[in-house]
C-alpha positions, 0 to 999 in steps of 0.5 A: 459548495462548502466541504469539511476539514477531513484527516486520513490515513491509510497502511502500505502493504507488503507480501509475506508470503507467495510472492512469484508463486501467486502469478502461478495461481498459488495463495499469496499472503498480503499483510499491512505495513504500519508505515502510513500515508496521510492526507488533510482535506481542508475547504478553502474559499480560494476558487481553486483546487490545490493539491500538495504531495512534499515527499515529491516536491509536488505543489499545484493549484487549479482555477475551478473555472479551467475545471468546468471543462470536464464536468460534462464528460463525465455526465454527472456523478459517477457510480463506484464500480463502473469501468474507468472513464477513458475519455475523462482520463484521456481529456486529463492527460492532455490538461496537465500534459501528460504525454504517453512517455512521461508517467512520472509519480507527480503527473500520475498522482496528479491525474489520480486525483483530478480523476477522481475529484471530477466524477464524485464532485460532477453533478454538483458544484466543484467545491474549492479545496486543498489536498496535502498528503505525506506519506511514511512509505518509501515510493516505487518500492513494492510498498503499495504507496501509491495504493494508500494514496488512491485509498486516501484520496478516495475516502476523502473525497466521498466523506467531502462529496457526502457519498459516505458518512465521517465516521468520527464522533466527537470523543474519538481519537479515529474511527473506521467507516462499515464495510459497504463504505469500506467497499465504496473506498475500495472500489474507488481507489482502484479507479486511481490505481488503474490510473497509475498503474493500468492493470493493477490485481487489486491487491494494494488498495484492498489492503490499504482500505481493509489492512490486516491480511488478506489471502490472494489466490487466482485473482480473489482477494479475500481479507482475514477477518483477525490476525495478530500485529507482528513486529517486523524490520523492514528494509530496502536494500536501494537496489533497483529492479524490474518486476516484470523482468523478474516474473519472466525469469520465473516463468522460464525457469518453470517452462526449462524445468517443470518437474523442478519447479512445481514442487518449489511452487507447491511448496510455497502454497503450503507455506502460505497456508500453514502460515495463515492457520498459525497466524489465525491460531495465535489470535484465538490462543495464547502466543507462544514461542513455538508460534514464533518459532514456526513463522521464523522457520516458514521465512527461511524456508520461503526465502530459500524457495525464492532464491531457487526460483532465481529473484534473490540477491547478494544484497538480500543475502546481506540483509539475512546474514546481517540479521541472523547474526542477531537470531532473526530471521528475513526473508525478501518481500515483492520482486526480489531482486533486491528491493525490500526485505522483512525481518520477524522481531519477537515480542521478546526482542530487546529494543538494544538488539533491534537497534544495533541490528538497525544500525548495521543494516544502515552501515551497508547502505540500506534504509531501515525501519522498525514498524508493525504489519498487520494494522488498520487499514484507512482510518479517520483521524481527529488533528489530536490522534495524527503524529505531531511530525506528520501534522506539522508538515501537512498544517504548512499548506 
């Protein structure tokens, strides 16, 4: 079996507004973040299955004869929406040596795609293929990078397996599949994310398969159909945190002072919400400053909120401090606890101001990139469509 050359690319996330609130069963707005993972699937006739990820120094090739093994385990092709299959992802684990202790990003994305290689390939001949992916986003950041990469995978390997259509005319640039393909992708990247992550809400692949926004509320992911692109900062103060020891802390501090507290998480469901319908308005309306001047005030709002709730950091405070000095606005987005930041740019902003304020972000350490949310989601792309930096690192495998 011959497969067909596909480009992809799908849009990490980042949470705008409702992060901690959301665990507490309030709206959490999800935006996509114009820092994109690729990926090129090429048909070879080697015998084996490659895959090469360069952002982790991950290059492998499997001989299709030691994948044969596992064709019977998962009884031919596998649906979209069904539960994981334990036994293949257990039989995988052991191929690559995957011990409990050792969940490292290679051996996770490894077994991610393998996973899914196998269950849509089963039922036919294993084709010989290389995977090469590179990917803008920073890893283990709350960027959703490992969601974009399992909606990569996922779209093309159903486009090579024929389970969904190519979007791609001859004279387009990139295309997007429909929405029961979009559900398809959806539903399989969530099988790679349940793979690297166990139990993930959902929220990551939804927005690297649809992008735009999405509400989350209670564990229902609902995109919004229009929302304005936004110019943002964004920043990653390198300073490493738990989440989950985060989240607890939050939950303490609710538990120690209710009375307190669900005024605070009220306050940030409204947040939420105001910031949806003005986003909706400015889709439909003319933007003006007052827009702007609104969304600047619900962030210094939120991120207030945020350091009440006790997720903040000194190196937040920075990035805030930093960007105010230039008439912008930040707040954290995710964890907390230092990680990454957003700053809203208006369309006025002057390309001298962003890059000073770039500049002096970097100077305290901090990675920064000046990027948009609210994008596309996964997207076929034509080689010509594909920036010529990222092309000419996936054309070297």
């Amino acid at each position: 079996m011959t497969v067909k050359d596909v480009f992809v690319s799908a849009p990490g996330k980042a949470i705008l507004h409702g992060e901690h609130a959301v665990v507490h069963g309030k709206v959490a707005l999800a935006v996509s973040l114009n820092l994109r993972t690729y990926l090129r699937l090429k048909g070879t006739t080697t015998g084996s299955v490659c895959i090469n990820l360069p952002n982790i120094d991950t290059f492998l090739c499997y001989d299709l004869s030691e994948l044969k093994q596992f064709i019977p385990v998962s009884c031919g092709k596998r649906e979209e929406g069904k539960p994981l299959d334990a036994e293949l992802v257990r039989k995988l684990r052991e191929f690559i040596g995957v011990t409990n202790g050792n969940l490292d990003p290679c051996n996770m994305a490894t077994l991610s795609f393998l996973y899914i290689y196998i269950s849509l390939f089963g039922s036919s001949e294993l084709p010989s293929l290389t995977v090469s992916v590179w990917s803008e986003l920073p890893t283990g950041a709350g960027l959703g990078s490992s969601a974009a990469y399992s909606v990569c995978l996922a779209s093309a390997l159903l486009c090579a397996s024929g389970a969904i259509p190519a979007p791609l005319k001859e004279s387009d640039q990139s295309a997007r599949w429909c929405q029961e393909d979009l559900e398809q992708i959806n539903s399989w990247a969530f099988q790679g994310e349940m793979i690297i992550h166990g139990n993930p809400s959902g929220v990551d692949n939804a927005v690297g398969t649809w992008g735009g926004m999405l509400r989350f509320l209670a564990g229902k992911i609902i995109p919004l159909s229009r929302v304005p692109l936004l110019r943002i900062l964004l920043t990653n103060t390198n300073v490493p945190r738990s989440t989950k020891v985060l989240v607890a802390g939050v939950k303490d501090k609710i538990n120690k002072f209710p009375s307190i507290m669900t005024p605070v998480l009220d306050s940030v469901d409204a947040i939420s919400c105001t910031c949806e319908k003005i986003l909706s308005e400015m889709t439909c309306e003319p933007i003006t400053g007052e827009h702007y001047n609104i969304l600047e005030e619900l962030i210094d709002i939120n991120q207030h909120h945020l350091n009440v709730m006790g997720v903040g950091h000194p190196s937040l405070d920075t990035l805030c401090q930093v960007t105010l000095t230039k008439g912008l606005h930040s707040k954290l987005t995710g964890a907390g606890g230092g990680g990454c930041g957003i700053t809203l740019l208006r369309p006025e902003t002057d390309s001298s101001v962003v890059q000073t304020t770039v500049q002096d972000l970097k100077d305290c350490g901090f990675d920064c990139w000046e990027t948009s949310i609210g994008g596309p989601g996964v997207q076929q792309h034509s080689p010509l469509s594909v920036k010529e930096e990222v092309l000419e690192i996936l054309n070297r495998y």
